[in-house]
Backbone as a printed PyTorch tensor [residue, N CA C, xyz], in Angstrom:
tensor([[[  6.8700,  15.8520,   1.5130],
         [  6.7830,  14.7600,   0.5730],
         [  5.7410,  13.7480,   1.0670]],

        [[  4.8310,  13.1100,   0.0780],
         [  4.0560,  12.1140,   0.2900],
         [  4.2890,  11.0130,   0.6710]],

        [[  4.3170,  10.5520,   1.7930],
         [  4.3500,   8.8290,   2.4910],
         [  3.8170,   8.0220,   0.5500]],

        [[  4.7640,   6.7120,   0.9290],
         [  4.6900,   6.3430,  -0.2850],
         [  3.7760,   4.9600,   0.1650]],

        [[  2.5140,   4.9660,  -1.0590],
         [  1.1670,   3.7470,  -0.4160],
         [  2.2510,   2.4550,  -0.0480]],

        [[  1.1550,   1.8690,   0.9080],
         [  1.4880,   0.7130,   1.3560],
         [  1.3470,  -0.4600,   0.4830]],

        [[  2.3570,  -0.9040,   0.4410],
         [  2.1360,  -2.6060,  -0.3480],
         [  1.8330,  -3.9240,   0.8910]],

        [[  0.7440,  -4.7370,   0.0460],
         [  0.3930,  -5.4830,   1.3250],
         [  1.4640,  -6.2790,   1.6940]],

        [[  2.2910,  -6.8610,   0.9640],
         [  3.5250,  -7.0380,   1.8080],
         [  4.1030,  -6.4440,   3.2740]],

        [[  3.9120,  -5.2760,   2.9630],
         [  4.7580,  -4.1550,   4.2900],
         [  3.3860,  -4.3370,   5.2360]],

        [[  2.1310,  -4.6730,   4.9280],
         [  1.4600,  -5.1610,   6.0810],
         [  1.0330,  -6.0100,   6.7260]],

        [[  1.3210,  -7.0160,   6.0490],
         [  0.7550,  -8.3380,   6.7810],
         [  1.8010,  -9.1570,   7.3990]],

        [[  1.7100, -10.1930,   8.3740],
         [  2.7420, -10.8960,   8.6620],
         [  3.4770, -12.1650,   8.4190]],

        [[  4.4660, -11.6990,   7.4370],
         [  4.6910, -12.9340,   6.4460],
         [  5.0590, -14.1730,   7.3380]],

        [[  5.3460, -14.0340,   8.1600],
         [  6.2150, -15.2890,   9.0200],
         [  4.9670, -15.9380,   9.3890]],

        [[  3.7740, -15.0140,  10.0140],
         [  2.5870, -16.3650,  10.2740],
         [  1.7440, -16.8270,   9.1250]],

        [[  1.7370, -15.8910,   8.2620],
         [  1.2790, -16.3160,   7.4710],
         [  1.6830, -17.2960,   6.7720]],

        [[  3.2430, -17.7270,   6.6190],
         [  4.2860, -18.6300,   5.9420],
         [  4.0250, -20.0510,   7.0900]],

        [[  3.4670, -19.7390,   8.4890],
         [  3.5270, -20.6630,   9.3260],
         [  1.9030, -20.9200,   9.2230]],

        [[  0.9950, -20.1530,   8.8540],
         [ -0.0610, -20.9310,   8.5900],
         [ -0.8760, -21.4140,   7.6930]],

        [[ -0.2080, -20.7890,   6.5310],
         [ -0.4690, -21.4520,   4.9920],
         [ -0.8560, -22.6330,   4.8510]],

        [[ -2.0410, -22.8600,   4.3630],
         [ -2.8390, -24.5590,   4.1320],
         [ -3.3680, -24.4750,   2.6230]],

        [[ -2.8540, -24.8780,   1.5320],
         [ -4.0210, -25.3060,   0.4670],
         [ -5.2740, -25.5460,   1.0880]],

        [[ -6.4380, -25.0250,   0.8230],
         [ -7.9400, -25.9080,   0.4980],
         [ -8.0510, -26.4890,  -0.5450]],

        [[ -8.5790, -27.9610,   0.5460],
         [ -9.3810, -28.9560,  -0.1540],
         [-10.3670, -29.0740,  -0.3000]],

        [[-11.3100, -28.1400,   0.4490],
         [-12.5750, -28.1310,   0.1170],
         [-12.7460, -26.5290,   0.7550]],

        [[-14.3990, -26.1880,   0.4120],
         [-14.2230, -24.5140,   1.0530],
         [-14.3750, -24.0700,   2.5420]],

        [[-13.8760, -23.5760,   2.5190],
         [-13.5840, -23.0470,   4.2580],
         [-15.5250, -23.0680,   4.6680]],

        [[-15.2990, -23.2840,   5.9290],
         [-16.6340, -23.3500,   7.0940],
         [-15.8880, -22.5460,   8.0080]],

        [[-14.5280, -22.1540,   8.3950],
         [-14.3080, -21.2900,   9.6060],
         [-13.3290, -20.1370,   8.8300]],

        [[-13.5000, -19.3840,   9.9650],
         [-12.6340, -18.2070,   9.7000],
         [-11.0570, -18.7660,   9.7580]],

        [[-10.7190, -19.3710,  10.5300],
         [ -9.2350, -20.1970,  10.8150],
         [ -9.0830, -20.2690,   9.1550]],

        [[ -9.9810, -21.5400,   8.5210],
         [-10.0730, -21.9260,   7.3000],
         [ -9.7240, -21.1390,   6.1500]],

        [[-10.3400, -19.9920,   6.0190],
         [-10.1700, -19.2070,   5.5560],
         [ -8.8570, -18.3400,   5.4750]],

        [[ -8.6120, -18.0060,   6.4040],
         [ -7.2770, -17.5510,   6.7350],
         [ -6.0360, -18.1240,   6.0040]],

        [[ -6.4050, -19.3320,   6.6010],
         [ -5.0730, -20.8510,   6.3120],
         [ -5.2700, -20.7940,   4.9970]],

        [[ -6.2370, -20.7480,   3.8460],
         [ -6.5840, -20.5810,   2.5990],
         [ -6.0990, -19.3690,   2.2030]],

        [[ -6.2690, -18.0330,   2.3710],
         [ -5.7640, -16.8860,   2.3830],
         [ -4.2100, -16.9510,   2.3380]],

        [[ -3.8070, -17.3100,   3.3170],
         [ -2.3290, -17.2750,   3.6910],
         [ -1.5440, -17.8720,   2.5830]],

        [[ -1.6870, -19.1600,   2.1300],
         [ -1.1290, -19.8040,   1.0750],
         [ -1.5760, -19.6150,  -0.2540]],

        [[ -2.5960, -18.9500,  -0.4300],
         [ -2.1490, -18.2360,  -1.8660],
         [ -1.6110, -16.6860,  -1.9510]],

        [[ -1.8550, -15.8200,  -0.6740],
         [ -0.6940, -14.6780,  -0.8180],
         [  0.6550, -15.1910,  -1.0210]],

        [[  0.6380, -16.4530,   0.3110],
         [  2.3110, -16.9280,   0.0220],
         [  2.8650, -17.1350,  -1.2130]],

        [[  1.8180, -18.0220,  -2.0970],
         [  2.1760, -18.4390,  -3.4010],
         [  2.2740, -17.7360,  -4.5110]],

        [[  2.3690, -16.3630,  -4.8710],
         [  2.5720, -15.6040,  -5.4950],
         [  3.7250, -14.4490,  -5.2220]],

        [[  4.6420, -14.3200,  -6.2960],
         [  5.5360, -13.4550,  -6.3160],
         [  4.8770, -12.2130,  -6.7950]],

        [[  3.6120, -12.1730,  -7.3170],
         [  3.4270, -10.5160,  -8.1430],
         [  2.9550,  -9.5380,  -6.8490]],

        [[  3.5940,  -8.4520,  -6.5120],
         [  3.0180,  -7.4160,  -5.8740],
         [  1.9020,  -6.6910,  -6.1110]],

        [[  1.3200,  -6.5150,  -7.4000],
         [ -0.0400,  -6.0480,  -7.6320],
         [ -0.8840,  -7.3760,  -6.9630]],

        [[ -0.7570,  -8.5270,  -7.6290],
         [ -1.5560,  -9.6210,  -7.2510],
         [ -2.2950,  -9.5220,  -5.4020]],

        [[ -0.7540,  -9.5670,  -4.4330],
         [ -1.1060,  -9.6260,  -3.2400],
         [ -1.4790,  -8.6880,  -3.2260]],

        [[ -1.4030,  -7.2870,  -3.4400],
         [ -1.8110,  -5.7520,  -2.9880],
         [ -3.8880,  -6.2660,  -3.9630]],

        [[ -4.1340,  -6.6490,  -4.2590],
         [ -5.6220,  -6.6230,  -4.5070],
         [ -6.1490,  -7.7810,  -3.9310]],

        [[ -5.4670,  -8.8520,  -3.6130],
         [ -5.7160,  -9.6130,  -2.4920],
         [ -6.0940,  -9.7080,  -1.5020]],

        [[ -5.7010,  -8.7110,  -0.6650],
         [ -5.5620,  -7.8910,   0.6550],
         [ -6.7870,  -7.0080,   0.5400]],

        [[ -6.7860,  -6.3580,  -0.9730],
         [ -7.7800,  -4.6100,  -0.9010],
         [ -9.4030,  -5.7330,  -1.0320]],

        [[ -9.3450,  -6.4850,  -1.7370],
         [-10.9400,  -7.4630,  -2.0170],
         [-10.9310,  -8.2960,  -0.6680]],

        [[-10.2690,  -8.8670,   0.1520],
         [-10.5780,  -9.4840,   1.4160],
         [-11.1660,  -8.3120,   2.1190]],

        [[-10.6770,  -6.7600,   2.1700],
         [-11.3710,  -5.6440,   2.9840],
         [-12.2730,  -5.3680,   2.3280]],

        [[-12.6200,  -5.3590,   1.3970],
         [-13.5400,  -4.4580,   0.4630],
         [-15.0140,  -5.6240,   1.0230]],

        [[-14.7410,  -6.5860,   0.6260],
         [-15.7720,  -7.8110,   0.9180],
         [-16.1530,  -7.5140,   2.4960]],

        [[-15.4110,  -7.3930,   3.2350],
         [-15.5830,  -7.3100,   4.6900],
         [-16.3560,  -6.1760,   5.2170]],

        [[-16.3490,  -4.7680,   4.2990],
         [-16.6490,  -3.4920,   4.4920],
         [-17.6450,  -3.0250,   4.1030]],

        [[-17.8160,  -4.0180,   2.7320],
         [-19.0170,  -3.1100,   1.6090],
         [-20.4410,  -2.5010,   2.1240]],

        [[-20.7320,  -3.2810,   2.9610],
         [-21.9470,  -2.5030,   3.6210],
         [-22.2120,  -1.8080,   4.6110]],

        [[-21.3780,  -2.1680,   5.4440],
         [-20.7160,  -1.3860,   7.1000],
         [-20.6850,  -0.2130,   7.0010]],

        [[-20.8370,   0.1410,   8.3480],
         [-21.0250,   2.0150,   8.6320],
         [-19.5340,   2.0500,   9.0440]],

        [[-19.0310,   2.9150,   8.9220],
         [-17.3210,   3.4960,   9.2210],
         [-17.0510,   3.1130,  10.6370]],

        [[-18.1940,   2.8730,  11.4330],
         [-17.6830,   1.8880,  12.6360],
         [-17.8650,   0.3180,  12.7070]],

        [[-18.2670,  -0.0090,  11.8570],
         [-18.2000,  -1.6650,  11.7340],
         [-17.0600,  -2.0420,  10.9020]],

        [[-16.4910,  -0.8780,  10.2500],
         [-15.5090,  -1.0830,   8.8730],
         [-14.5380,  -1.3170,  10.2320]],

        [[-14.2080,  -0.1960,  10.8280],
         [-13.4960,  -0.0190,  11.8730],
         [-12.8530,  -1.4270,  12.6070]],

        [[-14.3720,  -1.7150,  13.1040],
         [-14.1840,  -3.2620,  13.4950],
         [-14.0740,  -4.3620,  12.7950]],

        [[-13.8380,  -4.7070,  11.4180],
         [-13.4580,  -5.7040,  10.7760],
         [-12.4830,  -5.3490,  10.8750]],

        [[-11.6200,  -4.3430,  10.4010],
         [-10.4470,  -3.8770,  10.0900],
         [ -9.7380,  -4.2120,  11.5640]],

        [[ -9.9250,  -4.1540,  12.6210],
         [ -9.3400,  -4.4900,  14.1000],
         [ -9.5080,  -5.9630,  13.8380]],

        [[-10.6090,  -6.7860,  13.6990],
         [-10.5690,  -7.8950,  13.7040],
         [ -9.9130,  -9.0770,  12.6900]],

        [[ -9.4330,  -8.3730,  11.6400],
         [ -8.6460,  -8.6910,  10.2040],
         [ -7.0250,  -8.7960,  10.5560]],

        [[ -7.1070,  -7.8240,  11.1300],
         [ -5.6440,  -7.3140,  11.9400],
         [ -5.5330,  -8.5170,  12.9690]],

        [[ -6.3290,  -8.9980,  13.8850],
         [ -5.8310, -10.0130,  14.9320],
         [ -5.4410, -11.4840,  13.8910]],

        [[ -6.6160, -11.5040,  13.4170],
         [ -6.7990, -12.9570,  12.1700],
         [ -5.4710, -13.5420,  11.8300]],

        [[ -5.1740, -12.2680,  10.9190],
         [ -3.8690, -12.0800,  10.3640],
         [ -2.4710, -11.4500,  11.0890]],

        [[ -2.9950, -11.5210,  12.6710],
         [ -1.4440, -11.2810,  13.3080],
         [ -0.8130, -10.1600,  12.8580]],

        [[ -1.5470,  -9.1740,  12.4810],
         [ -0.5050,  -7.9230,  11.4330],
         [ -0.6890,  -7.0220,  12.9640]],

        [[ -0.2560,  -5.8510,  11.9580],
         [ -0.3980,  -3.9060,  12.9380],
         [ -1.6740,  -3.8400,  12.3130]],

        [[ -2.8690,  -3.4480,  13.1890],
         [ -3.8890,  -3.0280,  12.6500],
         [ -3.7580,  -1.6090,  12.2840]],

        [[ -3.3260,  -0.9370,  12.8330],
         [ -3.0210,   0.4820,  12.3430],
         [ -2.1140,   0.8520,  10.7300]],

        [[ -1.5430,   0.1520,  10.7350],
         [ -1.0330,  -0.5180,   9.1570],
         [ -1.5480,  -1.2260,   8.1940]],

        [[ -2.7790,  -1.8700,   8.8880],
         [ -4.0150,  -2.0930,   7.9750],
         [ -4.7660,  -1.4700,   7.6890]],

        [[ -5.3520,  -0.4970,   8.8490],
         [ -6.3620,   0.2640,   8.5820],
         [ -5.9150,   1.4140,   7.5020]],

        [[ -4.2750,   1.9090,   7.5160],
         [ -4.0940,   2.6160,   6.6490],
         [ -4.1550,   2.2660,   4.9450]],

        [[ -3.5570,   0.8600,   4.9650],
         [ -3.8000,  -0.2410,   3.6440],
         [ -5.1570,   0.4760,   2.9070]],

        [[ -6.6670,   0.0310,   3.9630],
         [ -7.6630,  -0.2390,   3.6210],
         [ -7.5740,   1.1410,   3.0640]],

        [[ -7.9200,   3.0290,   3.8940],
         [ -8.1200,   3.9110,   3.4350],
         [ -7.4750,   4.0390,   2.2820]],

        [[ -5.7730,   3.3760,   1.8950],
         [ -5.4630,   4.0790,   0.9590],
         [ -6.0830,   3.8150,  -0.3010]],

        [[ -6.7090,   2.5510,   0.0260],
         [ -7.7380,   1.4620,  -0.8070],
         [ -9.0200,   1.5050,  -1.4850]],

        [[ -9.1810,   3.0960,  -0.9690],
         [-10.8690,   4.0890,  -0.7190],
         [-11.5840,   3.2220,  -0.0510]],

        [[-11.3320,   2.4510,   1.0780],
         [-12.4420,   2.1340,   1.8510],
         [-12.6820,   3.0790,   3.1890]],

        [[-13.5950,   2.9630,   3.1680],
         [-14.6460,   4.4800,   4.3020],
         [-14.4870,   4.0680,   5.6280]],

        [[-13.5410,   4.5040,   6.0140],
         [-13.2670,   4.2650,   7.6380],
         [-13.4210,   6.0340,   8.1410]],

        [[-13.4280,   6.0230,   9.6640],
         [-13.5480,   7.1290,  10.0600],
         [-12.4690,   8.0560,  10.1870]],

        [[-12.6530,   9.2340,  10.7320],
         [-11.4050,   9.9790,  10.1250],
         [-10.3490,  10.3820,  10.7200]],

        [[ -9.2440,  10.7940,  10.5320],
         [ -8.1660,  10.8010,  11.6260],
         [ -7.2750,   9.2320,  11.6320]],

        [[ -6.4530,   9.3340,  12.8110],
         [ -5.1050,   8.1670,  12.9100],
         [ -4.6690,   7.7070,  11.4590]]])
């Protein structure tokens, strides 16, 4: 039987993310910023499609031009950002059709 896709819920980490949630007031200049911006509007939504394309356009943006080893490395570095399992991300992203390398 087929592993059933990941919802970004089941990957990210709601507790820091719930602990670092910031409205922007103006647009992010840091990655922190961003994040803290990120965090509080996943938080702020109950729809599961919503966060699940949330998650897939923050990677997709991060990836679009990258060779399957730079994808690699956003995807490791997305994973620290966001305090998640990167290995639970990286699976997110593939199931997402983004071009990571092959195997794990």
């Amino acid at each position: 039987m087929a592993d059933k896709k990941l919802d970004a819920i089941d990957v990210v980490n709601w507790d820091y993310f719930v602990e670092i949630a910031e409205c922007p007031t103006e647009r992010p200049r840091t990655a922190d910023e961003a994040a803290k911006g990120f965090a509080y509007a996943f938080t702020s939504t109950a729809d599961e499609e919503i966060r699940n394309q949330m998650l897939l356009d923050i990677l997709k943006n991060g990836t679009r031009t990258g060779s399957v080893y730079s994808c690699e490395d956003f995807i490791r570095n997305a994973a620290g950002i966001f305090h998640c399992d990167s290995k639970l991300l990286r699976r997110f992203a593939k199931e997402g059709g983004i071009r990571l390398r092959r195997g794990d």
